[in-house]
N, C-alpha and C positions, 0 to 999 in steps of 0.2 A: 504494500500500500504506500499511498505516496500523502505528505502533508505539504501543505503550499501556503504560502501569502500572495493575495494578489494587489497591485496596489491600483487603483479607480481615480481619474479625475475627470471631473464635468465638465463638460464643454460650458468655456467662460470663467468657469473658477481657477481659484490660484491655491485651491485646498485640494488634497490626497485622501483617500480612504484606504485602509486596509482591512482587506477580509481574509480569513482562513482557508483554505479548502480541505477537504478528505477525498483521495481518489484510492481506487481500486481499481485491478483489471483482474478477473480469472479465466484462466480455460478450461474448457469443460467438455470433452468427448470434442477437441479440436475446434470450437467454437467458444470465443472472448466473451465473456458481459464484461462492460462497462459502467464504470458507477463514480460519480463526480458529486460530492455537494458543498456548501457553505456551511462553517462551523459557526454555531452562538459561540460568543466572546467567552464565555467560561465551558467549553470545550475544548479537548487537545487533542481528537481525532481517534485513540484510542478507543475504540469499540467493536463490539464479535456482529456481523453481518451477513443475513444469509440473500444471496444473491440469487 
C-alpha cells in the first residue's frame, strides 16, 4: 500500500492544501483492483481492507 500527500491550490489563491491519501493495488487471479482514497486528518492510512 502506498501513503501520499497531495498538495491542492485554487485557481487564484496564493494558499496550498494538503490532503493524505491511502492507495492500494492487488492482484487477484491476474486481475489489479485498485483503491485510492482521502484520509481524515486524524488518520494514518493504517487499516485491514477487503477489496
Amino acid at each position: 500500500h502506498f501513503t501520499f500527500t497531495v498538495k491542492i491550490k485554487k485557481h487564484g489563491s496564493a494558499d496550498w492544501t494538503s490532503v493524505m491519501y491511502f492507495a492500494e493495488v492487488r492482484g487477484i487471479f491476474m486481475i489489479k483492483d485498485y483503491f485510492c482514497y482521502p484520509l481524515d486528518p486524524d488518520e494514518n492510512g493504517m487499516r485491514n481492507f477487503t477489496l
